[in-house]
Residue frames as a rotation matrix with the C-alpha (Angstrom) as fourth column:
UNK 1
0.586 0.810 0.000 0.00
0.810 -0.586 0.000 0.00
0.000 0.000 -1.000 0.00
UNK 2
-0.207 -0.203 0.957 1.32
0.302 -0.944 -0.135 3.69
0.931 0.261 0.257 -1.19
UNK 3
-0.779 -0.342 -0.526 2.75
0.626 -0.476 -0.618 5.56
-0.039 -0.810 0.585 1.87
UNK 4
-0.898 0.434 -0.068 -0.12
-0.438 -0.898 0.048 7.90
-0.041 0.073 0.997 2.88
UNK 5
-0.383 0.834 -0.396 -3.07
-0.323 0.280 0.904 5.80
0.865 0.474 0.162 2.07
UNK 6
-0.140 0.515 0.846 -5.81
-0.838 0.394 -0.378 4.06
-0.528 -0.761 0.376 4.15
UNK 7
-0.482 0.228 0.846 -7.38
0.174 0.971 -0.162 1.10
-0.859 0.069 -0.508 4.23
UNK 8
0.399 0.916 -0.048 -9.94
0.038 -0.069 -0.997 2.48
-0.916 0.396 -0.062 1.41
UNK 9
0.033 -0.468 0.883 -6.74
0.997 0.075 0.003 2.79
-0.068 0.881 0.469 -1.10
UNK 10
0.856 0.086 0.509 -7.40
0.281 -0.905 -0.320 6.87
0.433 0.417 -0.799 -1.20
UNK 11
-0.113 -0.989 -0.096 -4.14
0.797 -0.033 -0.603 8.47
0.593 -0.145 0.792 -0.60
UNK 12
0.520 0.480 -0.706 -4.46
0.839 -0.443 0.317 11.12
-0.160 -0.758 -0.633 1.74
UNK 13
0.905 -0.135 0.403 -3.71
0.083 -0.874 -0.479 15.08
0.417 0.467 -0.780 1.39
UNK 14
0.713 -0.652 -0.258 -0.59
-0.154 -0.504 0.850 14.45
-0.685 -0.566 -0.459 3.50
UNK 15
0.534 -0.527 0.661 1.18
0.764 0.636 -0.110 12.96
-0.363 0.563 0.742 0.44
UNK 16
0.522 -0.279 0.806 1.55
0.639 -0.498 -0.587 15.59
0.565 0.821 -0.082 -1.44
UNK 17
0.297 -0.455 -0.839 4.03
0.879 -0.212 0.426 17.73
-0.372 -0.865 0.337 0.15
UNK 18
0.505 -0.314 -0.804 6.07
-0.141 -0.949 0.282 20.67
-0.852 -0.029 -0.523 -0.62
UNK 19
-0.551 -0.809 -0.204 8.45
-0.399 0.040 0.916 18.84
-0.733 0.586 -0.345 -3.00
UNK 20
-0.440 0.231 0.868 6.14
0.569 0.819 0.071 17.26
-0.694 0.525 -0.492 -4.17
UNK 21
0.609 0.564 -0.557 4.24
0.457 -0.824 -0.335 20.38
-0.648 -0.051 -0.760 -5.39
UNK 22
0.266 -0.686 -0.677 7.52
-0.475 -0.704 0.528 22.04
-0.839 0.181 -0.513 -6.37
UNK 23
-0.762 -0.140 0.632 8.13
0.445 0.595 0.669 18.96
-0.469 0.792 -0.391 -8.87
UNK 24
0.369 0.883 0.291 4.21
0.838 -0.180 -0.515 20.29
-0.403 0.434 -0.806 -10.34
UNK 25
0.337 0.129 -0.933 5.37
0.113 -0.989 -0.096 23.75
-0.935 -0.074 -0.347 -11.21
UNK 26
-0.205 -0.158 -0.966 5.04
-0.800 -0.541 0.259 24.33
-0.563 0.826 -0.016 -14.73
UNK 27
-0.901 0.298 0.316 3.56
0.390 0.875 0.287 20.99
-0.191 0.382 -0.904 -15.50
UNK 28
-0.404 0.794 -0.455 0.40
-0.729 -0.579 -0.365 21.53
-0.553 0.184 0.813 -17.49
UNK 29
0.031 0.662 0.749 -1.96
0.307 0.707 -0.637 19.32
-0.951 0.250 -0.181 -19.49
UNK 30
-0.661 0.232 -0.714 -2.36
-0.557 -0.789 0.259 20.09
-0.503 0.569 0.651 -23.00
UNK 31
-0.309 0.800 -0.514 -4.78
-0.939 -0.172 0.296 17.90
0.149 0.574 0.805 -24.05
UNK 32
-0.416 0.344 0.842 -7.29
-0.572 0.621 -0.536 14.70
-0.707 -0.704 -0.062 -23.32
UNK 33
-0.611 0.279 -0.741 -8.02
-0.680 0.294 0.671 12.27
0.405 0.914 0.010 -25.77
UNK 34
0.172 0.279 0.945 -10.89
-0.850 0.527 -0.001 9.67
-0.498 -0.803 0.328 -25.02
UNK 35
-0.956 -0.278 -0.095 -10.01
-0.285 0.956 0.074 6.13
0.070 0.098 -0.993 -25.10
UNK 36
-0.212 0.973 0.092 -13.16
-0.893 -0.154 -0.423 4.28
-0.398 -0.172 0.901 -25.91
UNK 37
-0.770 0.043 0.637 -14.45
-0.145 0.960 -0.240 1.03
-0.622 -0.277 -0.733 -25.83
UNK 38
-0.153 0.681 -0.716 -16.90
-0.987 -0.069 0.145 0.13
0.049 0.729 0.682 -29.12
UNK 39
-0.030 0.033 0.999 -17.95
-0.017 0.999 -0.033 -3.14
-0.999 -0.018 -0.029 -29.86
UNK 40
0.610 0.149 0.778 -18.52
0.789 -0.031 -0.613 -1.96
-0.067 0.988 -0.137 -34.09
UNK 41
-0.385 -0.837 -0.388 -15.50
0.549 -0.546 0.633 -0.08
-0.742 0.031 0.670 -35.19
UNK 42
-0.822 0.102 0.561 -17.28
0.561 -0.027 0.827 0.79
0.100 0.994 -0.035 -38.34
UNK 43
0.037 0.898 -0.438 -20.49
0.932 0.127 0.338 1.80
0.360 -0.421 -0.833 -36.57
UNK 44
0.209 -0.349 -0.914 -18.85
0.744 -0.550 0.380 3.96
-0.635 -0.759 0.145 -33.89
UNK 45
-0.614 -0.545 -0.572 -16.38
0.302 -0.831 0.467 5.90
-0.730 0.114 0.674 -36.24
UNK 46
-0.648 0.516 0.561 -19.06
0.429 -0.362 0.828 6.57
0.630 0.776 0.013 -38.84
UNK 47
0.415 0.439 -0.797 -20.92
0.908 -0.250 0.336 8.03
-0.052 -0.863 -0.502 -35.96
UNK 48
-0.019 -0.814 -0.581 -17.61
0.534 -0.499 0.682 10.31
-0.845 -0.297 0.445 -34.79
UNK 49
-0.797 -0.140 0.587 -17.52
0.597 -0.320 0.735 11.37
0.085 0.937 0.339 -39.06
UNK 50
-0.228 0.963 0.141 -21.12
0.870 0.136 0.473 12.02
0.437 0.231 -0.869 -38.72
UNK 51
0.682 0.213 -0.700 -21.54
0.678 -0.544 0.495 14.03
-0.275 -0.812 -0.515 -35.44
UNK 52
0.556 -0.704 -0.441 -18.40
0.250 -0.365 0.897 15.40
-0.793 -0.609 -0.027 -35.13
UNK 53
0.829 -0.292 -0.477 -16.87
-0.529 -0.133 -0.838 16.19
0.181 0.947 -0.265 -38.82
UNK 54
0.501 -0.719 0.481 -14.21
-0.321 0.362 0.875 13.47
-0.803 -0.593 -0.049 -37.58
UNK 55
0.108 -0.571 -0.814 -11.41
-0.832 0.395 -0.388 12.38
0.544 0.719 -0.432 -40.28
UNK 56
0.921 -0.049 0.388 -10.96
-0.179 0.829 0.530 8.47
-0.347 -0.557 0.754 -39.39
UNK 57
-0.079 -0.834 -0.547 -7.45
-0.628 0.468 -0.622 6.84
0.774 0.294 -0.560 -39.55
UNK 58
0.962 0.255 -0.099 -7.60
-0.163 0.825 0.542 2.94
0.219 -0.505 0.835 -38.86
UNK 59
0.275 -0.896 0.348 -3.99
-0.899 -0.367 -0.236 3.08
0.340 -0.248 -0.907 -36.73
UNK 60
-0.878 -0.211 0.430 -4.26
-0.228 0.974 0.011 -0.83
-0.421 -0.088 -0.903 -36.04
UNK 61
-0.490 0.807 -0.330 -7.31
-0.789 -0.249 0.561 -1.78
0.371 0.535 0.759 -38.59
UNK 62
-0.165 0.355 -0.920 -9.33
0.242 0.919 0.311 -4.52
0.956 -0.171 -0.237 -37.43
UNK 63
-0.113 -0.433 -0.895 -8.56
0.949 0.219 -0.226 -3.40
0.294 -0.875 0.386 -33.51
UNK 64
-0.086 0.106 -0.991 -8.20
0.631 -0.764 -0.137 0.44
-0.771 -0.637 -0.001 -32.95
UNK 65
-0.086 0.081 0.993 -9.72
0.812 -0.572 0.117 3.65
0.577 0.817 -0.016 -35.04
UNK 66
-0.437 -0.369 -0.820 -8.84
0.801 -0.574 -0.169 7.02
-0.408 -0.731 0.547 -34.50
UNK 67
0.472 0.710 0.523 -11.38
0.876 -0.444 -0.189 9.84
0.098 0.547 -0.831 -35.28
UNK 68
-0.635 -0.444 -0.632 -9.90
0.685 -0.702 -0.195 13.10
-0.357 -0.557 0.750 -35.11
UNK 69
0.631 0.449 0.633 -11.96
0.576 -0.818 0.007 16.51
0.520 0.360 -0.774 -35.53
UNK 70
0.481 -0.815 0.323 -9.39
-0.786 -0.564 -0.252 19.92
0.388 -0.133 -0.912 -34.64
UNK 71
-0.214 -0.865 0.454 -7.37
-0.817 -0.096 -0.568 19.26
0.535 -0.493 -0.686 -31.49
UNK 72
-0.022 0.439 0.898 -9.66
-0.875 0.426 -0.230 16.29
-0.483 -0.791 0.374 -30.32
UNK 73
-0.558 -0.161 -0.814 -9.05
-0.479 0.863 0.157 12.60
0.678 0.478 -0.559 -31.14
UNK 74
0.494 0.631 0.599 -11.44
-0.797 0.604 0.020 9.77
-0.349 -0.487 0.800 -30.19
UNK 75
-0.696 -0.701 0.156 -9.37
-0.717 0.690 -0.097 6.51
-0.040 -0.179 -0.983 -29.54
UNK 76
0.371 0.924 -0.097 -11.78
-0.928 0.373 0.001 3.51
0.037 0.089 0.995 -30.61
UNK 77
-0.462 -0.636 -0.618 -10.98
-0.849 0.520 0.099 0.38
0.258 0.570 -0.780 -29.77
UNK 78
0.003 0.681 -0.732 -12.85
-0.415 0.667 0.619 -2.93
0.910 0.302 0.285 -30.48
UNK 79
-0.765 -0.628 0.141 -13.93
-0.518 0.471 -0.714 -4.44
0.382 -0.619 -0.686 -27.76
UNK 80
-0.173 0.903 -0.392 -16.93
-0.283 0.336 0.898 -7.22
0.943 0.266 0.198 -28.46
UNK 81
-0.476 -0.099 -0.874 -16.67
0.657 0.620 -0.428 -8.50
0.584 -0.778 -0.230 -24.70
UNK 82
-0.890 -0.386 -0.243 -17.09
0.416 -0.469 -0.779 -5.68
0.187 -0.794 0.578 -22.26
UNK 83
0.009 0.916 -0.400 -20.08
0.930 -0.155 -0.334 -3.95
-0.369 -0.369 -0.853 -21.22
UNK 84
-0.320 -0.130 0.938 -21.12
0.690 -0.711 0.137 -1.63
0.649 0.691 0.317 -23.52
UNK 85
-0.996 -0.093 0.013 -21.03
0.078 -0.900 -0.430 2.27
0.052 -0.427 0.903 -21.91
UNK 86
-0.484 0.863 -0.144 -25.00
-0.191 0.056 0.980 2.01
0.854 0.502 0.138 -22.84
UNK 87
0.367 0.555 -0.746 -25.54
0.372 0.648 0.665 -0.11
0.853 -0.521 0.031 -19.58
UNK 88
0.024 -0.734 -0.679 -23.31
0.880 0.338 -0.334 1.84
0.475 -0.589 0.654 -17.29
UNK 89
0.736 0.653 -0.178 -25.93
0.675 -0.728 0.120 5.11
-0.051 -0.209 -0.977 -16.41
UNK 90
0.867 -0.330 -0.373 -24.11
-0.202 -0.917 0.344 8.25
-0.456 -0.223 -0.862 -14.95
UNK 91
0.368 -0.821 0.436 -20.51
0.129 0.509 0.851 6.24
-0.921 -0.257 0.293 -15.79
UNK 92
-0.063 -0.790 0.610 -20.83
0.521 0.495 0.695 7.21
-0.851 0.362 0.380 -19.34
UNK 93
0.939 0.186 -0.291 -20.49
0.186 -0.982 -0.028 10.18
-0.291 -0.028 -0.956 -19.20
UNK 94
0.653 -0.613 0.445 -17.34
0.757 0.541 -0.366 10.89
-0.016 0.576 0.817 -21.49
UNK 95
-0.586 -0.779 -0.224 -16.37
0.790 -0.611 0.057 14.63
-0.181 -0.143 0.973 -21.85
UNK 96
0.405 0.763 -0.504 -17.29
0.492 -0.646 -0.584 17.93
-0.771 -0.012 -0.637 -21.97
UNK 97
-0.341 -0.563 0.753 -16.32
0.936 -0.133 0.325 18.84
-0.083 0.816 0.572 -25.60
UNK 98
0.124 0.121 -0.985 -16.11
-0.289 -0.945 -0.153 23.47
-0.949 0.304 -0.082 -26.41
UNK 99
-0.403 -0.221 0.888 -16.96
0.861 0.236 0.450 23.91
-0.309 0.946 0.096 -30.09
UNK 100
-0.958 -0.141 -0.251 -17.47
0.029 -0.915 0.402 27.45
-0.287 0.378 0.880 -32.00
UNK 101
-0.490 0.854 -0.175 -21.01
-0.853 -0.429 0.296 26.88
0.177 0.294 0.939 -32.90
UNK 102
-0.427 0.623 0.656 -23.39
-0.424 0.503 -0.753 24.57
-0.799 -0.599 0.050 -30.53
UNK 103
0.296 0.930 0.217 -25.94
-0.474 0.340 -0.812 24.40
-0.830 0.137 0.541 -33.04
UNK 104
0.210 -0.249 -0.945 -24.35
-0.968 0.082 -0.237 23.80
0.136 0.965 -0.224 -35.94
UNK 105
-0.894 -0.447 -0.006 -23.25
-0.439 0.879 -0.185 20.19
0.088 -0.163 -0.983 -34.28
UNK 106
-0.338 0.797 0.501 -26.96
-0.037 0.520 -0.853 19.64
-0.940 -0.307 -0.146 -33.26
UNK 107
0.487 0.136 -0.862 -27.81
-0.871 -0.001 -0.492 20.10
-0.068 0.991 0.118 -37.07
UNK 108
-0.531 -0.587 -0.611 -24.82
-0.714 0.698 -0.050 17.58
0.456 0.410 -0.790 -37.82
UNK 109
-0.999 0.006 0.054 -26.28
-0.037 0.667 -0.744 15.15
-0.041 -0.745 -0.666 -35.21
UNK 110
0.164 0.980 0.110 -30.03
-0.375 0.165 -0.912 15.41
-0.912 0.109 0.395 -35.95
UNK 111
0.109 -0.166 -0.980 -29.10
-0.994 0.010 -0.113 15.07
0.029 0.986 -0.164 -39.85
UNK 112
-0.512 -0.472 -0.718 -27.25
-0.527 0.833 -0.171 11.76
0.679 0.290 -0.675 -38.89
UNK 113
0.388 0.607 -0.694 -30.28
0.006 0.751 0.660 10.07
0.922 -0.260 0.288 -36.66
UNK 114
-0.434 -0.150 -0.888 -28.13
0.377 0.865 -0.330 10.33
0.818 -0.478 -0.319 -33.66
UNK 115
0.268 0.771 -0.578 -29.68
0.852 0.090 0.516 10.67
0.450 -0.631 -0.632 -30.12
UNK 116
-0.412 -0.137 0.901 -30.11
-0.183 -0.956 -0.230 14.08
0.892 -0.260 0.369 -28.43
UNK 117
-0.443 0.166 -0.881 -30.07
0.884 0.246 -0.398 13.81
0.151 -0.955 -0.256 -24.66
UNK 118
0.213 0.328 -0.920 -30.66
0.418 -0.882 -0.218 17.79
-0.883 -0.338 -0.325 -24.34
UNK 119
0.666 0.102 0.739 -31.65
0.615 -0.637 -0.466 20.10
0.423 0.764 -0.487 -27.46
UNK 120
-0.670 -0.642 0.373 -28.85
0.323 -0.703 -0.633 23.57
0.669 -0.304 0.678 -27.49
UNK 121
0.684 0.729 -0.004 -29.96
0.460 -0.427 0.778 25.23
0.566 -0.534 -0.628 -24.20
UNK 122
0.076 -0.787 0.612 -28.98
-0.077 -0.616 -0.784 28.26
0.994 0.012 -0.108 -22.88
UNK 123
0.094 0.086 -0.992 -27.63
0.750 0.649 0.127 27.69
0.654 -0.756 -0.004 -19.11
UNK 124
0.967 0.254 0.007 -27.52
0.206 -0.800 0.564 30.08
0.149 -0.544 -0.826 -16.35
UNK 125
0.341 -0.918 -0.200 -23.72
0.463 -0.022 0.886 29.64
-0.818 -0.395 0.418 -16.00
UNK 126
0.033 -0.439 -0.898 -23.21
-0.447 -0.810 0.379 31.24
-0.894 0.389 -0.223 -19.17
UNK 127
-0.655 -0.634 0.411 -22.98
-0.128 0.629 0.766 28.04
-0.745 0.449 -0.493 -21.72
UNK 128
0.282 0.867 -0.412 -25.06
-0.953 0.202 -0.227 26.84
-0.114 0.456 0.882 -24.50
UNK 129
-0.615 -0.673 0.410 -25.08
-0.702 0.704 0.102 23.43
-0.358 -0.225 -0.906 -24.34
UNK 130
0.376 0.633 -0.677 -26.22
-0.851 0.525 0.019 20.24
0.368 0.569 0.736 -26.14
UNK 131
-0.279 -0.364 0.889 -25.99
-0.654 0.749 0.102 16.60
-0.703 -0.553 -0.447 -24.64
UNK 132
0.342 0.276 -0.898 -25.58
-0.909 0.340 -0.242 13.87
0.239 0.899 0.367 -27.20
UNK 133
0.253 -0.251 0.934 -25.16
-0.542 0.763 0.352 9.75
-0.801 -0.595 0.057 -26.58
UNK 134
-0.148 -0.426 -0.893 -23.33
-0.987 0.126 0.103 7.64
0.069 0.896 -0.439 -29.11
UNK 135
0.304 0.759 -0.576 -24.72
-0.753 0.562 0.343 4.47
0.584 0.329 0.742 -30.81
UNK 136
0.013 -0.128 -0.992 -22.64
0.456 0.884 -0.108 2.57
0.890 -0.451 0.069 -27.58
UNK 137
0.746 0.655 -0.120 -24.07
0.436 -0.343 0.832 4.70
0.504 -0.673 -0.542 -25.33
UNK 138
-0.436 -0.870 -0.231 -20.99
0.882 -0.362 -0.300 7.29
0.177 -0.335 0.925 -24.47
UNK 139
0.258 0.411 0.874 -22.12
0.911 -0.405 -0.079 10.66
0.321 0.817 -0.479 -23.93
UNK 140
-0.637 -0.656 0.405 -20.97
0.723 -0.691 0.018 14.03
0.268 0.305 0.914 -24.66
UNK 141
0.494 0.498 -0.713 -22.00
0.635 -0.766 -0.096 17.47
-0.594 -0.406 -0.695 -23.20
UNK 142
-0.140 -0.894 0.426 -21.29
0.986 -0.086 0.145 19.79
-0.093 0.440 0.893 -25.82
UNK 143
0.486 0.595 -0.640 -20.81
0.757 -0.652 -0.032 23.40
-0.437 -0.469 -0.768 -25.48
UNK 144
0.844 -0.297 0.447 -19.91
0.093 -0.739 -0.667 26.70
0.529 0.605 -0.596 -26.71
UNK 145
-0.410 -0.907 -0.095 -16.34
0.749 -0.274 -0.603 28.05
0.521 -0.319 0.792 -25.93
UNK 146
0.227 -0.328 -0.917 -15.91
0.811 -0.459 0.364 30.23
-0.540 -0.826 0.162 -23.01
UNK 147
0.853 0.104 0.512 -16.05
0.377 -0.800 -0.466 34.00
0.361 0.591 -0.721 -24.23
UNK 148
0.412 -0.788 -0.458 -12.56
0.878 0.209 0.431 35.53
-0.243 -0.580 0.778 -23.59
């Protein structure tokens, strides 16, 4: 068991010390791709094309497709076994994807048949948002960008 932890596995807030902290400075993220479980590679990324103006590139064909649209890549990869995201309520819940024009994706995404959890609605926090679930039940909160 990792110094710091309990019995529950959660590491506790003493871990993280000073050095540890000081090692963090200037570390940043620059970007999240999801990894995603599909059971139909073909299915899925014609989906991703659909919705999402994704470009597909089969990077192990048979096994893993990558959809990309700008700076965002969806990581498909076959897996006929597993419980499909469909059955796994709140859990599959994927990301919260900023695009330049809400509606213009709900257009793309009505056009192609697929399911609209929430129509564009404006929120009180400031967002317009649109909630969409893919044909293995992932789903996506998409929203305008953050005025700046």
């Amino acid at each position: 068991m990792p110094p710091g932890s309990g019995t529950t596995g959660q590491v506790s807030a003493s871990v993280t010390t000073s050095c540890d902290r000081a090692m963090l400075v200037g570390m940043r993220i620059l970007r999240s791709h999801p990894v995603l479980a599909v059971h139909d590679l073909d299915r899925s990324s014609a989906w991703y094309e659909a919705v999402f103006a994704c470009t597909r590139d089969d990077v192990d064909p048979g096994n893993w497709v990558f959809c990309r649209s700008g700076e965002l890549h969806f990581m498909l990869g076959r897996c006929p076994d597993v419980v499909p995201a469909s059955e796994i309520g709140d859990h599959s819940y994927v990301a919260y994807i900023e695009v330049d024009d809400v509606d213009a994706v709900h257009e793309r995404a009505v056009a192609a048949g697929a399911e609209v959890r929430k129509p564009p609605t404006d929120e009180p926090w400031g967002r317009r948002e649109l909630a969409l679930r893919s044909p293995d039940g992932h789903r996506y909160m998409v929203a305008n960008a953050w005025a700046r």
